[in-house]
Residue, then its C-alpha position, 0 to 999 in steps of 0.5 A: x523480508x521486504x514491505x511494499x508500501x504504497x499511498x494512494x488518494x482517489x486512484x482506486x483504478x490503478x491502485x487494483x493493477x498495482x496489488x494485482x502486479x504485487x502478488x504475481x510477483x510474490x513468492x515470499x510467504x513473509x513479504x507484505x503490501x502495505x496500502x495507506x489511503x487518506x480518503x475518507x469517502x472511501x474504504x478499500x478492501x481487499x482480501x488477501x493475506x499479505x496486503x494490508x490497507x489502511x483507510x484512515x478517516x482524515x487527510x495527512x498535511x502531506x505527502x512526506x507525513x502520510x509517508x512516516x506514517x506508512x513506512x511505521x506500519x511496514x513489518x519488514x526489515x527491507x520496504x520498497x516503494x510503489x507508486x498506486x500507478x505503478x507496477x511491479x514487473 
């Protein structure tokens, strides 16, 4: 099925608008919304079955690395891209 991957760094604000626009819009029990957050003064959670986050203790060199990573943790053979500013219509 599909992955949402999404990476976010101190935008917890926007990043609760972006799970909430990724489960009205998921009625496919295998998707999954994968979350990376680089920041290690904060830990997100968030208890829902198919949003899996990942608080990692230190900060990626960059963007494009933080990503690789991100896309390797996705189960699904198809990953769409969410900004943590953005939502899901």
């Amino acid at each position: 099925m599909i992955s949402v991957l999404t990476i976010t760094y101190k935008r917890h604000h926007l990043l609760e608008e972006a799970m909430e626009s990724f489960i009205k819009q998921n009625p496919i029990p295998d998707a999954e919304m994968v979350i990376v957050n680089d920041n290690p003064e904060v830990d997100y959670v968030y208890d829902h079955p198919s949003i899996r986050i990942f608080n990692l203790k230190e900060r990626f060199p960059s963007i494009a690395a933080k990503l690789k990573w991100g896309y390797k943790q996705c189960k699904n053979d198809y990953i769409y891209r969410l900004d943590d500013d953005d939502l899901l219509a």
